[in-house]
Steps between C-alpha positions, in 0.01 A plus 500: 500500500579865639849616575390530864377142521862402365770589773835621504614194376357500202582873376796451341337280251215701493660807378667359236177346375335855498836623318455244289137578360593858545767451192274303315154652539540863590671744162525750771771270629875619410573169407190426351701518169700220581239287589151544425592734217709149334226309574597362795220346723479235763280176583145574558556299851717780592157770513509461785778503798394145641513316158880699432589384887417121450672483162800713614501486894761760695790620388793287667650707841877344499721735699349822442531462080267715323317291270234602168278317253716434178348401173797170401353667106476850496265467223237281621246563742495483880397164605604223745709303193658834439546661826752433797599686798870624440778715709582883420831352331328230257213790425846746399648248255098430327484906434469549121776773444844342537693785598266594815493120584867504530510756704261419707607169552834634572400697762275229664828244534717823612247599719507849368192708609425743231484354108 
């Protein structure tokens, strides 16, 4: 399946699948250290963009929310047990460094622009 075969409203979902295998795959990646660089990986089904679509469909479009693929264990592998769909808030409080996810989601309830 080519991205031009996909449509707009798929490309939301489609980018974060090729950010996805981008972190994992590529060491050229800046967070390739995070990621592939750990170990991370993700379910063979997910090669391609039609096998990560069926497993994790669109992300949800409730009033205008921003939403991202989440691992629920940051050290396991991206997969459809592991994965869900979650808001710029939830994605703030599952950051790794405490003090940045505090601020961060401090800002988000406060509505504060810059972090």
């Amino acid at each position: 399946m080519n991205f031009s075969r996909l449509g707009a409203r798929h490309k939301r979902a489609y980018m974060t699948w090729v950010n996805m295998k981008s972190r994992c795959d590529n060491p050229n990646s800046t967070d390739y250290k995070y990621y592939g660089g750990k170990g991370i990986t993700y379910d063979t089904q997910w090669i391609t963009f039609r096998g990560f679509l069926e497993d994790m469909g669109d992300p949800p479009d409730i009033l205008g929310m921003k939403y991202s693929l989440d691992r629920k264990d940051s050290d396991k592998n991206y997969n459809k047990e592991n994965c869900r769909w979650v808001d710029d808030f939830e994605q703030a409080n599952n950051r790794s460094s405490p003090s940045r996810k505090s601020c961060i989601s401090y800002s988000i309830r406060k509505g504060i622009i810059q972090i």
